[in-house]
C-alpha positions as CSV (number, residue, x, y, z in Angstrom):
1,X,0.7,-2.3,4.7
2,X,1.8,-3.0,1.0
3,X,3.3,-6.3,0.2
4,X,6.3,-6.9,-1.6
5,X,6.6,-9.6,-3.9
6,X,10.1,-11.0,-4.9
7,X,10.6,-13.1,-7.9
8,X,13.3,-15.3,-8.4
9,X,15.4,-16.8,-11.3
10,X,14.8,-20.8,-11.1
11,X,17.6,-22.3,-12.8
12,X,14.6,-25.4,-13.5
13,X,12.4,-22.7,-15.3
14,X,12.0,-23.9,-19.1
15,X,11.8,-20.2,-20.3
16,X,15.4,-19.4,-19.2
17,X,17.6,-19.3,-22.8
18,X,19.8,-22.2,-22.6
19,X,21.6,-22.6,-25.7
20,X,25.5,-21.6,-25.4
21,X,24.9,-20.5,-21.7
22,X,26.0,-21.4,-19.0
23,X,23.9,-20.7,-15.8
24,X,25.1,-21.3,-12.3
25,X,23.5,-20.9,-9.0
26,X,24.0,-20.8,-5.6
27,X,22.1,-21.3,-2.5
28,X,21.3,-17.9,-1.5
29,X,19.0,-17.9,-4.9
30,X,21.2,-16.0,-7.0
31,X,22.0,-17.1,-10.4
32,X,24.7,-16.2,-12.7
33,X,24.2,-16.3,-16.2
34,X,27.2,-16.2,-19.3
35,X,26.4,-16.1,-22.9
36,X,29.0,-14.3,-25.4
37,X,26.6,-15.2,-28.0
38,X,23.3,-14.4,-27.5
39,X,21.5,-12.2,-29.6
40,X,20.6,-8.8,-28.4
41,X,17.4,-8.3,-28.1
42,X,16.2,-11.9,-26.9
43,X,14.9,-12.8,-23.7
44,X,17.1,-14.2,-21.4
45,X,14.2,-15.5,-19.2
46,X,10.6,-15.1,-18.7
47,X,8.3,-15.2,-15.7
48,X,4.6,-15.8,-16.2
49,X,1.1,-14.8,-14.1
50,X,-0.8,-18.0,-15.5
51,X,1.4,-20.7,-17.3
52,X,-0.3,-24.4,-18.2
53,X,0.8,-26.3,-15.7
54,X,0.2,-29.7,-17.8
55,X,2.3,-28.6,-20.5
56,X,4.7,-26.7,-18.7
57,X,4.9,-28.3,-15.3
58,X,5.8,-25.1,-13.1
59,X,3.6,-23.1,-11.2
60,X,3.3,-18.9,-12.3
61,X,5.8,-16.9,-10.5
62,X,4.1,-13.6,-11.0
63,X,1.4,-12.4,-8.5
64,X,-2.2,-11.3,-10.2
65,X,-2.7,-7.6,-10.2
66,X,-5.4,-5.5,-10.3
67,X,-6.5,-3.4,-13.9
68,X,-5.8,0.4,-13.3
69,X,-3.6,0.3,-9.9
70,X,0.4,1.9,-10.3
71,X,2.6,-0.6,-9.8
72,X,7.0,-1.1,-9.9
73,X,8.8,-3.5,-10.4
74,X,12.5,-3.5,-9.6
75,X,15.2,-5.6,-11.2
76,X,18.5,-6.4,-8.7
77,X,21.2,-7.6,-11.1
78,X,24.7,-6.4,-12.2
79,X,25.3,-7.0,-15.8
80,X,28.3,-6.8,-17.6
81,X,29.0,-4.7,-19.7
82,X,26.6,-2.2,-17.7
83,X,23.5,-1.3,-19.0
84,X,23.0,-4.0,-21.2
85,X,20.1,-5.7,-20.0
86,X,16.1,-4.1,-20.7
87,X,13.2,-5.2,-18.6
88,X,10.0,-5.7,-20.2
89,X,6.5,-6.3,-19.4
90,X,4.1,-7.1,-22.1
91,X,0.3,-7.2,-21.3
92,X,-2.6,-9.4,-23.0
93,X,-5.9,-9.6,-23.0
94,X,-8.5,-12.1,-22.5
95,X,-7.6,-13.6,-26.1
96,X,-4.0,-13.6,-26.3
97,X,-3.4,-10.7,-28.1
98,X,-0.8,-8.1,-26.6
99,X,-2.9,-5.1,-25.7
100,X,0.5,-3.4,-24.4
101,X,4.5,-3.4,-23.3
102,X,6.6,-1.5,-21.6
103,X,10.4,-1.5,-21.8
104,X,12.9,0.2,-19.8
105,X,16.7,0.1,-20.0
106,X,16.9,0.8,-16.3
107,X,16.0,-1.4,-13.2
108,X,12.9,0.1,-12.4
109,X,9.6,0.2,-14.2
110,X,6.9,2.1,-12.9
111,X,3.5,1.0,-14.6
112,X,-0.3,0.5,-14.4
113,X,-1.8,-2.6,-14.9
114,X,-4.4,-2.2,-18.0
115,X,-7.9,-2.8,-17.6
116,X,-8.4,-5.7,-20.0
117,X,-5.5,-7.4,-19.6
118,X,-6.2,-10.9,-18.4
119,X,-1.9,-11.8,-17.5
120,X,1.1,-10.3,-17.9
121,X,4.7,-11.7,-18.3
122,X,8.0,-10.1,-17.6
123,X,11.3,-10.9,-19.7
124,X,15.2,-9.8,-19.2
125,X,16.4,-9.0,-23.0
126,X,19.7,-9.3,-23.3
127,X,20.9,-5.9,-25.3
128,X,24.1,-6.6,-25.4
129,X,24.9,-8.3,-22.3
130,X,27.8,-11.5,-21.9
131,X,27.0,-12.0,-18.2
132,X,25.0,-11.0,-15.5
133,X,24.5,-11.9,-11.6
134,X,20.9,-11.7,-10.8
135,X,19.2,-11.6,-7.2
136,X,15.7,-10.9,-8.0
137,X,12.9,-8.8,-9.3
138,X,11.1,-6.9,-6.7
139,X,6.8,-6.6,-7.4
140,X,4.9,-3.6,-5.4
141,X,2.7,-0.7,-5.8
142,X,4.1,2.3,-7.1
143,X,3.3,4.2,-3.6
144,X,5.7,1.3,-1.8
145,X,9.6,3.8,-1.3
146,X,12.3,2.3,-1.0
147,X,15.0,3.2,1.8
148,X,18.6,2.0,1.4
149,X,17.9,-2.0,1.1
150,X,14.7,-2.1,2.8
151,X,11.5,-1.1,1.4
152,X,8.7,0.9,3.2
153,X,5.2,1.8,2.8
154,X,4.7,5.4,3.6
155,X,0.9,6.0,5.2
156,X,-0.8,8.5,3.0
157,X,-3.3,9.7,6.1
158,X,-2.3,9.4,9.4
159,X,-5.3,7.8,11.8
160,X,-6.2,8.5,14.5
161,X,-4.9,6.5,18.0
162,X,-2.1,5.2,15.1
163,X,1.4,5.3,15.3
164,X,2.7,7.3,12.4
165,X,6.1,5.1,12.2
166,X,6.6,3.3,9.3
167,X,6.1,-0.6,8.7
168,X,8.8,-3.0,7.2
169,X,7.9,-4.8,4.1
170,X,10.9,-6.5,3.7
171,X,13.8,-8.1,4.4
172,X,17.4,-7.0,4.3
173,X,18.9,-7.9,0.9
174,X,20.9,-10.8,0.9
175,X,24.0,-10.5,-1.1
C-alpha cells in the first residue's frame, strides 16, 4: 500500500504572501486567496521539509523522501484566470545550495527525488493569477493512479493467496 500525503494551505503559515492579499478560509481547509497585484512570478506560498522551528515557530509540512524514488505531486486549486498558477519544487543539498527545480504550469509534477538533496520545498508562483481557491497538494509515488477522486495503488505482482483488488489510499475529496 502507498501512502498519500495531503498538504494543506495554513492561513497561520509565515511563507504565504500577504501584502495586498486578502486570504480567507473556511472550515473544510480550503483557502481562498485575492491579489490583483502581485507580481507574476512570486511565490504565493511555500511549504518546507525541515524549517527552524525556533525562528519560525511551525512545524515542516512536507514528508521526507527518499533520493532516487519517482514521485507526483498533485495541486487541487482553481485559479482565475486559468492557468495562471506554476508549481515548483526546488531541491538542495546538504549545504544550501539548489542542486535542482522543477516547474510545471500544470497540476501535476512527476519527479525523482535527487540523491544529494538533503530537503526540498514546494511554492505556488503566481503567473498571472488575481485569485485562486485552493484545496490541497496531493504527495505520492509516481506508481500511486488516480481514479475519479480517489487514488489507488495498483499491485505491480500479484501474490500468491492475495486478493488482486485494489486498496484505498484516500479519501473522497471534500469540496
Amino acid at each position: 500500500m502507498r501512502i498519500i500525503n495531503y498538504i494543506y494551505w495554513l492561513p497561520q503559515n509565515d511563507t504565504t504572501y500577504r501584502y495586498g492579499s486578502r486570504i480567507d478560509a473556511y472550515d473544510n481547509q480550503v483557502i481562498h486567496f485575492e491579489n490583483e497585484w502581485m507580481a507574476p512570478g512570486r511565490a504565493m506560498i511555500t511549504w518546507y521539509s525541515t524549517v527552524n522551528y525556533q525562528a519560525s515557530r511551525f512545524v515542516p509540512q512536507l514528508p521526507i523522501l527518499r533520493g532516487g524514488v519517482e514521485y507526483r505531486i498533485k495541486a487541487k486549486y482553481i485559479a482565475k484566470p486559468a492557468d495562471s498558477v506554476m508549481l515548483r519544487i526546488i531541491f538542495y543539498d546538504i549545504q544550501g545550495e539548489i542542486i535542482d527545480q522543477k516547474i510545471t504550469h500544470g497540476y501535476q509534477l512527476n519527479f525523482t527525488y535527487p540523491y544529494a538533496a538533503t530537503r526540498y520545498e514546494v511554492q505556488l508562483i503566481n503567473g498571472g493569477c488575481r485569485s485562486i481557491t485552493f484545496w490541497r497538494l496531493e504527495l505520492t509515488h509516481a506508481s500511486t493512479e488516480q481514479t475519479g477522486n480517489l487514488m489507488f495503488y495498483t499491485p505491480k505482482k500479484s501474490m500468491p493467496n492475495s486478493q488482486s483488488t485494489l486498496c484505498c489510499c484516500a479519501h473522497l475529496e471534500r469540496q
